[in-house]
C-alpha positions as CSV (number, residue, x, y, z in Angstrom):
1,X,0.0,0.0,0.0
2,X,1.4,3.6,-1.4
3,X,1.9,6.4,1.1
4,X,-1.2,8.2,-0.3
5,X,-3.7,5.1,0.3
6,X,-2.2,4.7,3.8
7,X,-3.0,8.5,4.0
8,X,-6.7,7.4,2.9
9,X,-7.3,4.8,5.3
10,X,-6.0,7.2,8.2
11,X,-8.6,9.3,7.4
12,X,-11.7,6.8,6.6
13,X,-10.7,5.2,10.1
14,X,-12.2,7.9,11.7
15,X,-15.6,8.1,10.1
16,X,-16.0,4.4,9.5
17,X,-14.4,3.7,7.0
18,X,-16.1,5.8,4.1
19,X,-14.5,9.0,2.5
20,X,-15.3,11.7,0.5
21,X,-14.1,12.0,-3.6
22,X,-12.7,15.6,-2.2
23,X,-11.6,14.0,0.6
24,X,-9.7,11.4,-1.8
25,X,-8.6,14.3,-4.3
26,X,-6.5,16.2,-0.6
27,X,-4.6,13.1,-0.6
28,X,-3.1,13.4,-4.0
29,X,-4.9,10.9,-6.1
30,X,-6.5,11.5,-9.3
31,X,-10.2,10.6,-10.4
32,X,-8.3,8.0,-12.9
33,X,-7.0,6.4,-10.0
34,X,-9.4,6.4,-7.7
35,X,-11.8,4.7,-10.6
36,X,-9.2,2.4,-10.9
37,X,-9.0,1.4,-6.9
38,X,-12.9,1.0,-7.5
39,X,-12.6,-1.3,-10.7
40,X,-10.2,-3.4,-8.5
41,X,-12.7,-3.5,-5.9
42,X,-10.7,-2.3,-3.3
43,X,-12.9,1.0,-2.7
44,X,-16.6,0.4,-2.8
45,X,-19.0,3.0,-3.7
46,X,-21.3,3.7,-1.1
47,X,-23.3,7.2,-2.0
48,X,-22.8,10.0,-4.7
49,X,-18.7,11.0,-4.1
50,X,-18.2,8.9,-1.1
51,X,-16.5,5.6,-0.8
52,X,-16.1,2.3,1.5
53,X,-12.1,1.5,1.7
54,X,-12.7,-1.9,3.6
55,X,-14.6,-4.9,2.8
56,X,-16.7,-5.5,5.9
57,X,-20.7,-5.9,4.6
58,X,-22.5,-1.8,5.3
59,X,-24.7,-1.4,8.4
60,X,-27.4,1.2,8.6
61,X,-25.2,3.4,10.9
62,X,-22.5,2.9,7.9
63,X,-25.7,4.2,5.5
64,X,-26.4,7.6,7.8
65,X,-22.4,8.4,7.9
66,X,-22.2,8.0,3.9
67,X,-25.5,10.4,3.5
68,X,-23.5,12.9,5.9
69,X,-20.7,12.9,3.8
70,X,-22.1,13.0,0.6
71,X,-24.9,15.7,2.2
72,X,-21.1,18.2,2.8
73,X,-20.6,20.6,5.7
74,X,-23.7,21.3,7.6
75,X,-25.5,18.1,7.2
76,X,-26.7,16.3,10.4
77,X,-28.8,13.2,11.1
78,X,-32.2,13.6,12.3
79,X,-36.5,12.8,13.0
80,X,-36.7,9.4,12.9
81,X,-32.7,8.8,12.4
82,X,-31.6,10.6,15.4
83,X,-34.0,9.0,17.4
84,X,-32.5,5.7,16.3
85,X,-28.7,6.8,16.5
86,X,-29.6,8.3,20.1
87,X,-31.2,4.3,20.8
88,X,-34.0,5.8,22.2
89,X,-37.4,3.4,22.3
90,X,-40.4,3.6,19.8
91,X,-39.7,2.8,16.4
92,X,-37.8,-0.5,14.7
93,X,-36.5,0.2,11.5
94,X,-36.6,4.3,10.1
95,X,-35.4,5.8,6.5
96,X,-32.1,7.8,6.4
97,X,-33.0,11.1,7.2
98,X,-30.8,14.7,6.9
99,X,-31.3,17.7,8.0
100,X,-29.4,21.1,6.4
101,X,-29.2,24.5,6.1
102,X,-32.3,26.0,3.7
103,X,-30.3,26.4,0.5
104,X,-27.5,23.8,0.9
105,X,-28.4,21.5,-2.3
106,X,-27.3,18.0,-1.1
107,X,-27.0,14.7,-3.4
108,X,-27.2,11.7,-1.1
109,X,-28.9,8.8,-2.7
110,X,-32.2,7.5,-1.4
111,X,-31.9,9.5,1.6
112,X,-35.4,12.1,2.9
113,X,-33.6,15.6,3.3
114,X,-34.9,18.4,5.4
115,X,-34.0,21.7,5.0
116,X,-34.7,24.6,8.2
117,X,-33.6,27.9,8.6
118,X,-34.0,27.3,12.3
119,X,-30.7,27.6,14.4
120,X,-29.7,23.9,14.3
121,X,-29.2,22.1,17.3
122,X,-26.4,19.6,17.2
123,X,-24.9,17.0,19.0
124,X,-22.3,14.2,18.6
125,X,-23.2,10.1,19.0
126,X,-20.1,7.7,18.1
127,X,-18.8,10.1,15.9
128,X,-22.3,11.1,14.0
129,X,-23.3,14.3,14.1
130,X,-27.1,14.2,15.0
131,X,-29.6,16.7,16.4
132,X,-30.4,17.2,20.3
133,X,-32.6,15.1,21.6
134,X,-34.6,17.9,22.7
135,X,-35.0,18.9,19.1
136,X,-34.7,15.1,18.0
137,X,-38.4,15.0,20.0
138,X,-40.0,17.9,18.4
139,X,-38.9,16.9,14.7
140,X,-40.5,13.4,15.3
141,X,-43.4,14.7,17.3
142,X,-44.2,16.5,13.8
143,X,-44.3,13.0,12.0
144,X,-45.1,10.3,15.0
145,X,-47.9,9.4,17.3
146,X,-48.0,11.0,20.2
147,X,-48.0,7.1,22.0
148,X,-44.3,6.7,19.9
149,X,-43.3,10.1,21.1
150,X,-44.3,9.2,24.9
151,X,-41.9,5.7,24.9
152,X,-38.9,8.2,23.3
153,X,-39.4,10.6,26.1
154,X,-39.1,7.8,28.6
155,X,-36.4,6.2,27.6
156,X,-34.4,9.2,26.5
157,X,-35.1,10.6,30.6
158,X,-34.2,6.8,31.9
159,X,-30.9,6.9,29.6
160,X,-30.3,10.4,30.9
161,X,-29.4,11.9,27.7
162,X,-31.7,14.4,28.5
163,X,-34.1,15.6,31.1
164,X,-37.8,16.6,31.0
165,X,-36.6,20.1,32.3
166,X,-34.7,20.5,28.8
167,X,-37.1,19.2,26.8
168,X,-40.0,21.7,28.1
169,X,-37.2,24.9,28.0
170,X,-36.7,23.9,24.7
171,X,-39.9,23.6,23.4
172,X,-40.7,27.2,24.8
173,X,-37.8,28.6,23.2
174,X,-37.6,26.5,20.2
175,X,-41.3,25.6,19.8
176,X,-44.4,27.8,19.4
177,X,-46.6,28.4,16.3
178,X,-45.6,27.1,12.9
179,X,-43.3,24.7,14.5
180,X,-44.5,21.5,13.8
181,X,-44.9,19.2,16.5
182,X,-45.1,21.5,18.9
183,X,-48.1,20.9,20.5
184,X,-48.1,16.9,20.6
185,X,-44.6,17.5,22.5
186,X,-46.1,19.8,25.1
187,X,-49.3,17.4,25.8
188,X,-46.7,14.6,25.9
189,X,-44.5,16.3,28.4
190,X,-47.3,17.9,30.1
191,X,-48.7,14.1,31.1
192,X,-45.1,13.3,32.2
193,X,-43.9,14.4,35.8
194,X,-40.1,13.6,36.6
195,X,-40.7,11.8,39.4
196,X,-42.9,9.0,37.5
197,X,-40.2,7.3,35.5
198,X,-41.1,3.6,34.3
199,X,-38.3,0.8,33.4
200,X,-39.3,-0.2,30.5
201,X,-41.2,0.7,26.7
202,X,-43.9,-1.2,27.7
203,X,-44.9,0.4,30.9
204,X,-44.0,3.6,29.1
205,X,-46.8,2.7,26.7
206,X,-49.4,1.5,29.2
207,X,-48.3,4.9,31.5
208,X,-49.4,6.9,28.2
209,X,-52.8,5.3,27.6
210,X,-53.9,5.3,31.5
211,X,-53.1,9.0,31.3
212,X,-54.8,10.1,28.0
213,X,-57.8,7.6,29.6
214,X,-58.0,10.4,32.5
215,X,-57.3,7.3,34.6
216,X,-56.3,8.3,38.4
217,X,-52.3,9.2,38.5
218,X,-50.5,5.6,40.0
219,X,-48.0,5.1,42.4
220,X,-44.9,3.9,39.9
221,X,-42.6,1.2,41.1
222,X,-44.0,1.3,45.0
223,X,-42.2,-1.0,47.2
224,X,-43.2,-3.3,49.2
225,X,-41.5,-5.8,51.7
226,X,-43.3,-9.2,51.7
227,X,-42.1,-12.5,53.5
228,X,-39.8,-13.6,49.6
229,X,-38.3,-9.5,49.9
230,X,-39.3,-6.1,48.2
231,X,-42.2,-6.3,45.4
232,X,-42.4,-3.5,42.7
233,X,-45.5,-3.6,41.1
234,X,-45.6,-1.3,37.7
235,X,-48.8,0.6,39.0
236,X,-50.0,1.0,42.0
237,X,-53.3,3.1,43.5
238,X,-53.1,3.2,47.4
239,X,-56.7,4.2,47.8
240,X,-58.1,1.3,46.5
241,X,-55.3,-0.8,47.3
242,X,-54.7,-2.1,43.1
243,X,-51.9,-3.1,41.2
244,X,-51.2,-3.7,38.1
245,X,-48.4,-5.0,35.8
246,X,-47.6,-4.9,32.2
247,X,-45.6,-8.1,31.5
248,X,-43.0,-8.1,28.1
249,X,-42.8,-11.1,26.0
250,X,-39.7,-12.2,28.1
251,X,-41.7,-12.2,31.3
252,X,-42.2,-15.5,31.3
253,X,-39.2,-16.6,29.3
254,X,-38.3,-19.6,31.9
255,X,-40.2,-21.4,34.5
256,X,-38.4,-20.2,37.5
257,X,-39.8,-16.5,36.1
258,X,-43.4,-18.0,35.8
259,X,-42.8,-19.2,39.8
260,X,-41.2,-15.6,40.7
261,X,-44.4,-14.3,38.9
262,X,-47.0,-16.1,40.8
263,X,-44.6,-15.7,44.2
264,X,-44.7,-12.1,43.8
265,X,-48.9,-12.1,42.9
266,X,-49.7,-14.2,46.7
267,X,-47.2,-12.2,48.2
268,X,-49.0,-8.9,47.2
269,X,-52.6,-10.7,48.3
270,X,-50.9,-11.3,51.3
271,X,-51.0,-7.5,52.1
272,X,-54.5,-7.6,50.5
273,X,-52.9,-5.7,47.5
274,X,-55.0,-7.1,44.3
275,X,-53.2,-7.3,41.0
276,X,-53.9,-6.9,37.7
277,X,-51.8,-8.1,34.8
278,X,-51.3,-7.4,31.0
279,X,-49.3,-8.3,28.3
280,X,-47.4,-6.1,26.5
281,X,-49.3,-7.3,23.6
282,X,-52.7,-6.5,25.0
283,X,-51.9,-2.9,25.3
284,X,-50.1,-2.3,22.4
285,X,-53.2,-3.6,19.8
286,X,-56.4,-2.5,21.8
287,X,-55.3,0.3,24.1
288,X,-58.9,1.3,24.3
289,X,-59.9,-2.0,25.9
290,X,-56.4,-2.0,28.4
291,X,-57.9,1.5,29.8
292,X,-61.7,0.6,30.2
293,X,-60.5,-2.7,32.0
294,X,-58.2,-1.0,34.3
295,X,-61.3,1.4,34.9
296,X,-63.4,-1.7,35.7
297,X,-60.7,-3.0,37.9
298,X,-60.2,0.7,39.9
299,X,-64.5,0.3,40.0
300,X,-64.3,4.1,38.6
C-alpha cells in the first residue's frame, strides 16, 4: 500500500471507513486512480462522491455516515434517524434522514432531506453528528404518534441523555406556532412528571394510555416488603389498594420466572394488594380495551 492510500485509510478510520471523492482528491490521487481502486474492488462506492475502503458488509449506521458525507458541511442526522442513532425506544426500522441549512443542495442517494432555517441544534453520538434530543423529540413529534413520542421521552429521561426540564425549556424557546410538533410534544411532556419514570417501553406505553384515559395518577414502582423480599408492582393506586403489571414477551421466558411471577402475585394478596396483569401485547393492539378494564378494575 502507497503512502497516499495509507494517507486514505487514516482518514476513513475515523468516520468508518467511508470518505469523500474531495476527501480522496487532498490526498493526492486523481479521479483515474481512484476509478481504478474501484474497478479493482478495493474502494466500494457507497453514495454520490463517497467511498467504503474496507470490505466489511454496510450497516445502517454505515448508511447515515455516507448520507452525511455525501450531504457536505452542515449536514446532520435527524426525525426518525436521530431517534435511532440516540437508541432511544419507539420505532424498529426508520429511513435515512438529513437535516441542512435552507439552501444547501445536497446529493445523497435514497436518503429524505430536510432543510430549516432554524438555528440547528447539534450534538455528537459515536462520531455522528445528529440533532439534540430535545429537538430530536419535536422533529419526530411532527411525523409520530404521540404514544411513539411518549416511549422516546421515557427512555431518553431513563438513559439520561436528556431531562424533562430541557425538553420543556426547549420547546418554549424553540417551539411555538408554525413549529410543527409542537403541541403533541407539550401534551406529551405535560402528562409526564419527573418523578414517575417507568423501566421499560412497555410500561411507558401503558403509563401513556392510563393518562390520556383520565385514569387516576398511579403510584410507579411502590415497594413493598413481603415474606420472599421487596415487590415493585408497575402501577400502584393506594386508595383502592390495586396493582397492576404490564408483563413483556420475556416475562415469562423460563419457569423459574413464571414461579417468581406467581410468588410475587400471593405475596401482594398477602398484604390484601390485588393485582392486575397485562401483556405487552394486549396494550399495544387494543389500548382502548387496556384502559376501560383498568377502569373496571379501579370500580371508577
Amino acid at each position: 500500500m502507497g503512502e497516499r492510500d495509507g494517507e486514505v485509510v487514516s482518514l476513513a478510520a475515523q468516520q468508518r471507513y467511508l470518505v469523500t471523492r474531495g476527501q480522496i482528491v487532498d490526498t493526492g490521487f486523481s479521479g483515474a486512480l481512484i476509478q481504478k481502486r474501484v474497478a479493482e474492488g478495493r474502494w466500494l462506492r457507497r453514495d454520490h462522491g463517497v467511498y467504503q475502503i474496507d470490505m466489511r458488509p454496510q450497516e445502517w449506521i454505515d448508511r447515515v455516515v455516507a448520507a452525511l458525507l455525501a450531504a457536505g458541511p452542515g449536514a446532520l442526522a435527524s426525525h426518525r434517524t436521530a431517534l435511532k442513532v440516540w437508541g432511544l425506544d419507539g420505532l424498529g426500522s426508520v429511513p435515512v434522514e438529513l437535516t441542512v441549512p435552507f439552501g444547501h443542495l445536497p446529493v445523497p442517494e435514497g436518503v429524505i432531506v430536510h432543510r430549516t432555517r432554524r438555528v440547528r441544534d447539534i450534538d455528537v453520538v459515536d462520531g455522528v453528528v445528529v440533532t439534540s434530543p430535545p429537538r430530536t423529540l419535536l422533529d419526530c413529534a411532527a411525523m409520530i404518534p404521540a404514544s411513539i413520542i411518549a416511549k422516546a421521552l421515557d427512555s431518553a429521561i431513563r438513559r439520561r441523555v436528556t431531562t424533562i426540564d430541557e425538553v420543556a425549556r426547549f420547546i418554549a424557546e424553540r417551539g411555538g406556532r408554525g413549529v410543527a410538533g409542537t403541541r403533541k410534544l407539550r401534551d406529551v411532556v405535560t402528562d409526564y412528571t419527573s418523578d414517575t419514570s417507568t423501566t421499560s417501553p412497555a410500561e411507558s406505553l401503558a403509563l401513556f394510555y392510563l393518562r390520556r384515559g383520565k385514569i387516576p395518577e398511579p403510584v410507579l414502582q411502590h415497594e413493598f416488603i413481603t415474606r420472599s423480599g421487596p415487590r415493585k408492582p408497575d402501577f400502584y393506586w393506594p386508595m383502592a389498594q390495586k396493582a397492576v403489571e404490564v408483563d413483556g414477551l420475556d416475562t415469562h421466558s423460563s419457569a423459574a420466572a413464571l414461579d417468581d411471577d406467581l410468588e410475587r402475585q400471593n405475596d401482594l394478596l398477602d398484604l390484601g394488594i390485588e393485582l392486575r396483569r397485562f401483556s405487552a401485547r394486549q396494550v399495544r393492539r387494543n389500548p382502548e380495551r387496556f384502559v376501560t378494564d383498568v377502569r373496571r378494575f379501579l370500580g371508577l
